[in-house]
Structures are given as C-alpha cells and as structure tokens.
C-alpha positions as CSV (number, residue, x, y, z in Angstrom):
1,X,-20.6,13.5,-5.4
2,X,-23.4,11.2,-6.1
3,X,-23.5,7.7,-3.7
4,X,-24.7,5.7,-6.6
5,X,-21.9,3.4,-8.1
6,X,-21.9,4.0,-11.9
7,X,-18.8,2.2,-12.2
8,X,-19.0,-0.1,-15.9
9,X,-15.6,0.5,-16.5
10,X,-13.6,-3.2,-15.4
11,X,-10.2,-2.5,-17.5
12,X,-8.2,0.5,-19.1
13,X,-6.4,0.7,-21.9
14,X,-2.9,2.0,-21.2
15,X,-1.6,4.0,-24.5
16,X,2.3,3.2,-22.9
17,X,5.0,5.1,-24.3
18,X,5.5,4.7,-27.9
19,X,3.9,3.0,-31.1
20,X,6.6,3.2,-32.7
21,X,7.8,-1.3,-33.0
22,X,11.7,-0.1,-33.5
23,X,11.7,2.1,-30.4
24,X,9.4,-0.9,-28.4
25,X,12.3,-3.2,-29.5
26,X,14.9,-0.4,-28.3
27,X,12.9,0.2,-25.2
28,X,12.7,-3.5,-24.5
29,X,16.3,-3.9,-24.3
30,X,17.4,-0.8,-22.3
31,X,14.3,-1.8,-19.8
32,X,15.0,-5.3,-19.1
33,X,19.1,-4.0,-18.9
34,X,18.6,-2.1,-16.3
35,X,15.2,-4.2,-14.4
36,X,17.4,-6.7,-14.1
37,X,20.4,-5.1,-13.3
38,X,18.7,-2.8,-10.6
39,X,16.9,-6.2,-8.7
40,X,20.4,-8.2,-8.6
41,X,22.1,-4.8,-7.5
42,X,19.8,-4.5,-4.7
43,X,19.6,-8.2,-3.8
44,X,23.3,-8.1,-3.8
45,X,23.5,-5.4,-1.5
46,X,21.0,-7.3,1.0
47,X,22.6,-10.0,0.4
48,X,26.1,-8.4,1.8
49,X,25.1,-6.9,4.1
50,X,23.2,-10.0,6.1
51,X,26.5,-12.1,4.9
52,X,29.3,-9.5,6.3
53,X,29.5,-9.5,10.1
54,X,31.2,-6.3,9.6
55,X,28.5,-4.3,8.2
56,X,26.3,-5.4,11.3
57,X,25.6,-2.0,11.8
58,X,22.5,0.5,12.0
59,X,23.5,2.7,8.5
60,X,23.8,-0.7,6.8
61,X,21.2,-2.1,8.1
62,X,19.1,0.6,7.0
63,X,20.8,0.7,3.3
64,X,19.7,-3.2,3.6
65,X,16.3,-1.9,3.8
66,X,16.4,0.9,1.3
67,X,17.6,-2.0,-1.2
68,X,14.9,-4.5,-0.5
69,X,12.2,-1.6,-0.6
70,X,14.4,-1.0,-4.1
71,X,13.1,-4.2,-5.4
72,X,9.9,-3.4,-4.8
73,X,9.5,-0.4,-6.7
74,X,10.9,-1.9,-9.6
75,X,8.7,-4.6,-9.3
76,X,5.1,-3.2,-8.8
77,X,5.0,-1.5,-12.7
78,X,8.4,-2.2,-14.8
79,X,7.5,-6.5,-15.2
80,X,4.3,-5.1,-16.9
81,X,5.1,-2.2,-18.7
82,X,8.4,-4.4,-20.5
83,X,5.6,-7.0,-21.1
84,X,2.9,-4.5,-23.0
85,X,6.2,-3.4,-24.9
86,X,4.7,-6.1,-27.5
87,X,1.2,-6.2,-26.9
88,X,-1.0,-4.3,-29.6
89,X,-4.0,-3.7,-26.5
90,X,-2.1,-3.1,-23.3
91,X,-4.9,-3.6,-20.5
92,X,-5.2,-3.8,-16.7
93,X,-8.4,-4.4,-14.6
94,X,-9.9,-1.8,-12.4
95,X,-9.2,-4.3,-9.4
96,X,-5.8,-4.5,-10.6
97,X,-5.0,-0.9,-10.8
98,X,-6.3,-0.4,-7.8
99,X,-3.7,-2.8,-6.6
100,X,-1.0,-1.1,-8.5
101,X,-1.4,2.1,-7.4
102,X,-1.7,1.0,-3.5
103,X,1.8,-0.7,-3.8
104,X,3.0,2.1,-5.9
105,X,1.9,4.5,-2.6
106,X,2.6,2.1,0.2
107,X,6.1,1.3,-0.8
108,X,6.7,5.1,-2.3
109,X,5.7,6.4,0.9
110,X,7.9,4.2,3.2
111,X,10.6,5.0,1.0
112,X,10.2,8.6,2.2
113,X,10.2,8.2,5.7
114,X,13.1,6.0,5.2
115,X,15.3,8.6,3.6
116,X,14.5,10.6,6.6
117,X,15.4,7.9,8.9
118,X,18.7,7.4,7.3
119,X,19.3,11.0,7.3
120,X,18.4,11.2,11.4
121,X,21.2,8.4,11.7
122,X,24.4,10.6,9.6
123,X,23.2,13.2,11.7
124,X,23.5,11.2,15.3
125,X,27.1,9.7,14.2
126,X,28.5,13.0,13.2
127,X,27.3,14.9,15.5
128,X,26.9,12.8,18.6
129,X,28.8,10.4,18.0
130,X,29.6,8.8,21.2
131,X,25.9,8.5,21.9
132,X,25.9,7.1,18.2
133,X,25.1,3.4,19.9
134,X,23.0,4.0,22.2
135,X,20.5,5.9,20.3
136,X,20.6,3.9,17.3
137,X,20.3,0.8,19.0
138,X,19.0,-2.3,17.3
139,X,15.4,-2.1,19.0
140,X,15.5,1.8,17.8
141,X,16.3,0.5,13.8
142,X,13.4,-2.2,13.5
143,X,11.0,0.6,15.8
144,X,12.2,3.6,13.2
145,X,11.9,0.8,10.6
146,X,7.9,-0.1,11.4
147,X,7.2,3.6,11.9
148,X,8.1,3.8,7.6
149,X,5.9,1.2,6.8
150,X,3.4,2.3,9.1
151,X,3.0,5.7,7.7
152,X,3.8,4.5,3.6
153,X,0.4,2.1,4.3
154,X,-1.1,4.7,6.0
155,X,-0.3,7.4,3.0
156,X,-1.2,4.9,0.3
157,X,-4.5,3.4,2.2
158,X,-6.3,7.2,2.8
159,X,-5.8,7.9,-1.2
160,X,-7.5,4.9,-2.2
161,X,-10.4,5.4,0.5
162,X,-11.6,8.4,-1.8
163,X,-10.8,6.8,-5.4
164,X,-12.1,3.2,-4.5
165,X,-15.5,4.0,-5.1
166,X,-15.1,6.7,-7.7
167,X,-17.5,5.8,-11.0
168,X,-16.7,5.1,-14.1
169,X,-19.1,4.9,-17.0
170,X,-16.8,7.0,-19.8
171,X,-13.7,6.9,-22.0
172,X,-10.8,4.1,-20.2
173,X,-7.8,5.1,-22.0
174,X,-5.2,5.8,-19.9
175,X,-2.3,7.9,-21.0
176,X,0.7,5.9,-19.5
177,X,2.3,2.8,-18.8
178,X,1.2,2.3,-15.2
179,X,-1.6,3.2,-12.9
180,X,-1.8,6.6,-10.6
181,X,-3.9,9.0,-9.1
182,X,-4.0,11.4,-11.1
183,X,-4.8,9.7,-14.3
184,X,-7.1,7.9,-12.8
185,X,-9.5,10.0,-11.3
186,X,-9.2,12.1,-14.5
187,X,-11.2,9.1,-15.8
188,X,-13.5,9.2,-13.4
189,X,-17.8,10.4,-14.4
190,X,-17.7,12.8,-11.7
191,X,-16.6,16.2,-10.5
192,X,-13.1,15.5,-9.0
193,X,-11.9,18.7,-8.1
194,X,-11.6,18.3,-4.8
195,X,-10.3,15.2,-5.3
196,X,-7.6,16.5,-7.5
197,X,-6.8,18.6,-4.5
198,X,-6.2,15.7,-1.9
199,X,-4.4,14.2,-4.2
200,X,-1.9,17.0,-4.6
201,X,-1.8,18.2,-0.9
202,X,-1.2,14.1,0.2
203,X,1.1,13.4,-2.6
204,X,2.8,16.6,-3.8
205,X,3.5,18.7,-0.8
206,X,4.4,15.6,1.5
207,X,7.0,14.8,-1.1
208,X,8.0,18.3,-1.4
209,X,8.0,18.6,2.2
210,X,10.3,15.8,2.9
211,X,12.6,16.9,0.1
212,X,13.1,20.2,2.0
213,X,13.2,18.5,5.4
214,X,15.9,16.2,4.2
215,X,17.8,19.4,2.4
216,X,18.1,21.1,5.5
217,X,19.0,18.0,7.8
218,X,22.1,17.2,5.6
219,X,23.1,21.0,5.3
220,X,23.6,21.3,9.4
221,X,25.4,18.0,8.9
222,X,27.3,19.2,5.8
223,X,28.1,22.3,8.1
224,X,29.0,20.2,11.3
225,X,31.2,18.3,9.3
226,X,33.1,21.3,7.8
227,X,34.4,22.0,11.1
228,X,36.1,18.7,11.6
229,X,39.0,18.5,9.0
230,X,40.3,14.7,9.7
231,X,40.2,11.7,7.7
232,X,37.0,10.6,9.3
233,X,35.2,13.8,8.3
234,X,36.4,13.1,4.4
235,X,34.8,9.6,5.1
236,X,31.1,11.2,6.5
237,X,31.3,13.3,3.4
238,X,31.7,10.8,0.5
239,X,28.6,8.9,2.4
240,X,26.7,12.3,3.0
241,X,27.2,12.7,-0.9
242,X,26.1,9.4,-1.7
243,X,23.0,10.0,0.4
244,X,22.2,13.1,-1.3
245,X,22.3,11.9,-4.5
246,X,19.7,9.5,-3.6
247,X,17.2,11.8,-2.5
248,X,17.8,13.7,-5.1
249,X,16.9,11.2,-7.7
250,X,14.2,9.9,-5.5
251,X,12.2,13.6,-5.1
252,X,12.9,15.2,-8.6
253,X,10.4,13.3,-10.1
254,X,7.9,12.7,-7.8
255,X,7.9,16.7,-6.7
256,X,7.3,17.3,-10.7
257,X,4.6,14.4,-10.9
258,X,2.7,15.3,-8.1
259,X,2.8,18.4,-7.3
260,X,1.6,20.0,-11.1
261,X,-0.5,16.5,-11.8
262,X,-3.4,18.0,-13.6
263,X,-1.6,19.8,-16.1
264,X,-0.7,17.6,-19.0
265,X,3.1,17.5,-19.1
266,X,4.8,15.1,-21.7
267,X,7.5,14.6,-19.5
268,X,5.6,13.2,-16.8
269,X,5.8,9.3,-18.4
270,X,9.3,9.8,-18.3
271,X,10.3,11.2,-15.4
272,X,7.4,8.1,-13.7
273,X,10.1,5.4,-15.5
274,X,13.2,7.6,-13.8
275,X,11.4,6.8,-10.5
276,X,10.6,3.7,-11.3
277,X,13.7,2.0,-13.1
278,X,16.5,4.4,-13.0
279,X,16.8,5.3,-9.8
280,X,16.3,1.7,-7.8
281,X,18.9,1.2,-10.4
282,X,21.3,3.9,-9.5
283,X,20.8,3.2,-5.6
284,X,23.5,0.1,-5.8
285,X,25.8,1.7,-8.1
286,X,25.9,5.0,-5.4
287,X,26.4,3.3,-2.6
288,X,28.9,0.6,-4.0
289,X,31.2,2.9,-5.7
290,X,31.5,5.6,-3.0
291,X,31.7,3.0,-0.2
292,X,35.2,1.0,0.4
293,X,33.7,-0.9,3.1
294,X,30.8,-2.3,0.6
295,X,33.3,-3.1,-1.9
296,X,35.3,-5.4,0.6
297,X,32.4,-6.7,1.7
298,X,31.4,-7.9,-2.1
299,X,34.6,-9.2,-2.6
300,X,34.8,-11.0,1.0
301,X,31.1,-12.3,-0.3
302,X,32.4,-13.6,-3.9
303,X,35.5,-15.1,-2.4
304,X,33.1,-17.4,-0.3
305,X,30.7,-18.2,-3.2
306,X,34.2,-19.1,-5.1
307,X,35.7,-20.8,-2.0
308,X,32.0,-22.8,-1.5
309,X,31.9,-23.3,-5.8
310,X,35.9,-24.9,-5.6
311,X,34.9,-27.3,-2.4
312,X,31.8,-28.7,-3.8
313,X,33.8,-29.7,-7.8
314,X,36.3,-31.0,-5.5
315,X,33.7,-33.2,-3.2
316,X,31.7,-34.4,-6.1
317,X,34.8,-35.5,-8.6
318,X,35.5,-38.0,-5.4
C-alpha cells in the first residue's frame, strides 16, 4: 500500500434503501414508531431500575446497562437514516463516517462483552448460588462493566487505525444507509485485500465467536437448571429464555454482515436496520414481559409519577 495520501474524496453519497417516495413515507413511519419507541423503552428500563430499591441488584444493574448501551445503538445511525428518508442527495463527510463507524464498533463491541458478562452472572446464581454475592459484588459489576468498554473501544479503535488513512480518489457512492467497514474500504483506490481480511477476522469471527461462547455458557446453565425442578428453577428459565432471545437477535445479523462482507448480499441493509432498530427495540419488550419483578417495578414507578402529578395540581390550585 502506497504511503502517499490520495484521499479527494470528503463526502459519500449514501444510495439508502429505497427511491421509491410511497415506501420513504411508509418507512418513515414504521422507523420513527419504533426509534422512538425503542429509546423510551430503554430509558424506562434505566429509569426503574435506578428508581426501585428492589432491583438494586447485579442482573439489573447489568440489564440497566444493556439498556443505556440500547440507546446508543439506536442513536449512532437510525436519527440520520429517518432524516435522508426525504432528502433527494443523502450525504455524510469522510470525517463523519469515520465517526459513525467508531461508535457503531465501540458501542457494538461492548455490547458483546456485555452479553457475556450477563451470561457469567445466570451462571454464578444458578449454579453457585450462595457465593452469588460475594462474587458479583458491586466493585466486581462496575470492574466487569469497564472491562466491556475497554475492549468495545479497543475493538472499534484497531479497525479504524488501518482505514483512517486509506485513499480515496474514485467513485463515493455508498450502497446503504449508514457507514461500515466493509463498504467503505470497498471504496477505497487501493488493494484492500488484506484489509478485507482484518476486517472479517476482527469483526466476523469475534462475533461468531462470542455467539458460540454464549451458546454453550447457557446450555450448561440450561442443563444445571434441568436438574432442579422447583419454582425457582421455572423462574431462572423464563430469564434464561429472555436472555437467549437477546443474543440471538443481537448475533444473527452481525454473524451474516460480517462474517460474508465482501459478497454483495441484498439482505445485508436489512438485516444492518434489524441490528440497529429492531432489536434495541425488542430488548425492553423481552425483558419487561417475561419479568414480573420489572412489571412491579413500572407500576411502583408510575404510581409515584401519578402520586407526584396529583400532589403538585393539589399544591398549585392553593
């Protein structure tokens, strides 16, 4: 690869998803629906837990966690890509995808380590659980905690260290709604195989790894709890499921994405919005509906905001 910065590209032109105007106006709706829905699902949840004395615990305060980093995948490309829903030239900057792409990665990859975090702590309270306290102590959360944001900066920073500098002097027409790796050093006026490599091994097999990591950690957990029949164990298995579901929805897409990136599949936009919208989205909805204790919790929470609402009429018709 040559030294010499050739770079005279400073925007792309993102194709998005559709020129059709009826499905933009279709897509509009169902995006800011569920954007919206998804960031005051998560907030809620946040907001519940750090409200609720009762969910002062180390799974919660980990869900807490998983909802705020929620917000933040939502966040980093949906606001755009509902905004060049009506724009005839949907552009970003170099500099700005740049940025895109190291939230996108940052955030992505402490999500990862986070799902494996949550999974260590099912696996501690079903199956040690009178040590359950003492391992997951509150100075063990926020350590576990900085470990996943550690390694998601680390994993997003050592991508952009080879791309930062890549050249480009060519076509800018970018063949999605957002800014990634692999689109983007597609772009590039160089020879990118290796880089298309790196990509893949960094991105693809680390998510595929984890995936399988996390498959196998809630199997002996699945398999531990098959041997307790009690009420508790039907409790550890409606969270377990809840769990699973989430990684599920988190890794399907990104294994797909990143893994075959090269090859053009049409999918690929789509299943980028899943990870994106859909399943930040889905997170509350899982763990609300499956959890009783959450669902007191909310209605504890809205009984206050009611109870505060009622006292304040009262005060100000005096």
């Amino acid at each position: 690869m040559d030294g010499g910065n050739y770079s005279v590209v400073s925007e792309f032109l993102l194709l998005g998803l559709t020129s059709s105007q009826e499905i933009q106006i279709l897509l509009f709706l169902l995006f800011t629906v569920f954007y919206i829905a998804s960031m005051l699902g998560n907030l809620l949840i946040v907001l519940t837990i750090i409200s609720d004395h009762h969910l002062h615990s180390p799974m919660y305060f980990l869900l807490a966690n998983l909802s705020f980093i929620d917000t933040g995948v939502s966040s980093i490309a949906t606001p755009k890509m509902i905004y060049d829903l009506f724009q005839k030239r949907k552009v970003i900057s170099l500099r700005g995808c740049i940025t895109q792409m190291f939230f996108i990665h940052t955030v992505g990859g402490t999500e990862m380590v986070l799902l494996i975090v949550m999974a260590y702590d099912r696996y501690i309270a079903i199956c040690k659980p009178l040590h359950y306290l003492t391992i997951m102590s509150r100075r063990m959360c926020i350590f576990l905690l900085t470990v996943a944001w550690s390694i998601g900066l680390i994993h997003s920073v050592a991508q952009l260290a080879f791309v930062v500098n890549l050249p480009f002097c060519g076509p800018n027409k970018m063949d999605s709604f957002y800014c990634d790796f692999p689109r983007f050093i597609k772009l590039a006026c160089t020879d990118t195989y290796k880089l298309e490599f790196l990509v893949t091994a960094n991105s693809g097999f680390i998510s595929m790894g984890t995936f399988f990591i996390l498959i196998v950690s809630y199997i002996v957990i699945l398999i531990t709890v098959h041997k307790h029949s009690s009420g508790s164990s039907s409790k550890a298995l409606s969270t377990l499921s809840a769990h699973i579901t989430v990684v599920v929805f988190f890794f399907g897409p990104c294994i797909v994405v990143y893994v075959w990136p090269f090859h053009t599949l049409p999918i690929d936009k789509f299943l980028a919005i899943f990870d994106a919208l859909i399943t930040p989205f889905m997170n509350p909805i899982i763990y609300t509906f499956r959890n009783k204790e959450m669902k007191v919790a909310m209605r504890r929470l809205f009984g206050k905001v009611l109870h505060f609402t009622k006292g304040t009429e009262n005060t100000c018709s005096f």
